[in-house]
N, C-alpha and C positions, 0 to 999 in steps of 0.2 A: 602668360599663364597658359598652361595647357585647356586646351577644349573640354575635356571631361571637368577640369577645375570648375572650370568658369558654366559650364549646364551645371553644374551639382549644384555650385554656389547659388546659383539660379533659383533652382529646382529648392532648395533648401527655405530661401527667401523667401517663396513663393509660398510654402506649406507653412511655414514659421508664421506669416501675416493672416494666411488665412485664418490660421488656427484661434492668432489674438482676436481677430475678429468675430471670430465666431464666439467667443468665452466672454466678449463683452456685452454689458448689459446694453441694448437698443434692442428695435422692431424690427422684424423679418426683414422689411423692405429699407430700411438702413443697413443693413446688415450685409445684404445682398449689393447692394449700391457702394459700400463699402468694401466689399471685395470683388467688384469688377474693375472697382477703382485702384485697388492696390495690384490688380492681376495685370493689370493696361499698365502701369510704372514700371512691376518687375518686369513687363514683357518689353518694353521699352529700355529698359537700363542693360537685362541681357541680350537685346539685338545690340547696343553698344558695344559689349563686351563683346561680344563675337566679331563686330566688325571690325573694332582695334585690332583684336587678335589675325583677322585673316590679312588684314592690311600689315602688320610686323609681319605674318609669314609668307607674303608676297614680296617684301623688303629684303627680308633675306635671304630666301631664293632667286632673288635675281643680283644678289651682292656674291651669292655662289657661285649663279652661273659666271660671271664676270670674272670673277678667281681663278674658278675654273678655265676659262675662254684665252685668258691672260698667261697663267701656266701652259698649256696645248701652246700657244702661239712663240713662247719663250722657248720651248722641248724642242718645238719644229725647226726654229731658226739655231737651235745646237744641232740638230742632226741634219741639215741644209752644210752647214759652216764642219762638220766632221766628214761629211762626204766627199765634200769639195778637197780639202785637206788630204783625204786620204787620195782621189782620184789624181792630185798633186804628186803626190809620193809615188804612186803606181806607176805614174809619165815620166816622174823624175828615173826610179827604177831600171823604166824598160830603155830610156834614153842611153844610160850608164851600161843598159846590157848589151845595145847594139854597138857601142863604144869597143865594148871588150869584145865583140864580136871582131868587129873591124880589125882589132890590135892582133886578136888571135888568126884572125885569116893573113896577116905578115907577119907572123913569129910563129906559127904554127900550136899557140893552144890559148886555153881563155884564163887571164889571170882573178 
């Protein structure tokens, strides 16, 4: 659940109880005892909520970072493994040019 859900839900709780309790018939001082008493539960059930919630968005931001960390280390070892490749091709290249260099310094041009 989103954060704002889960305070409104809260917050909602909280006014919703007071309210019953205020509209019921008892003494001042039941009344009062009575909703410090429901005010201590809903504060207690919404530090719950909140701490499930931050602990799920601790979980999956580090299930992202990992994603993430996993991807970058995949990327890198393609462009590690294309460079090589290519600085292959470049040596194979220049190899082939001083070849036809050679040929062309005894037959007079480069084929």
């Amino acid at each position: 659940m989103k954060k704002h859900t889960v305070l409104g839900f809260a917050l909602g709780a909280a006014v919703g109880g007071a309210v019953a309790l205020l509209r019921a018939p008892s003494s001042g001082v039941e009344t009062r005892r009575r909703v410090r008493e429901k005010t201590g539960e809903l504060s207690g059930q919404a530090k719950e909520k909140i701490s499930g919630t931050a602990s799920t968005v601790k979980d999956q931001a580090v299930a992202t970072k990992d994603t993430v960390k996993h991807g970058v280390e995949a990327s890198v070892d393609v462009v590690k493994r294309n460079a090589h490749a290519l600085s292959d091709a470049a040596s194979e290249g220049y190899r082939v040019y001083r070849e036809q260099l050679e040929v062309a310094g005894t037959n007079g041009h480069v084929k």
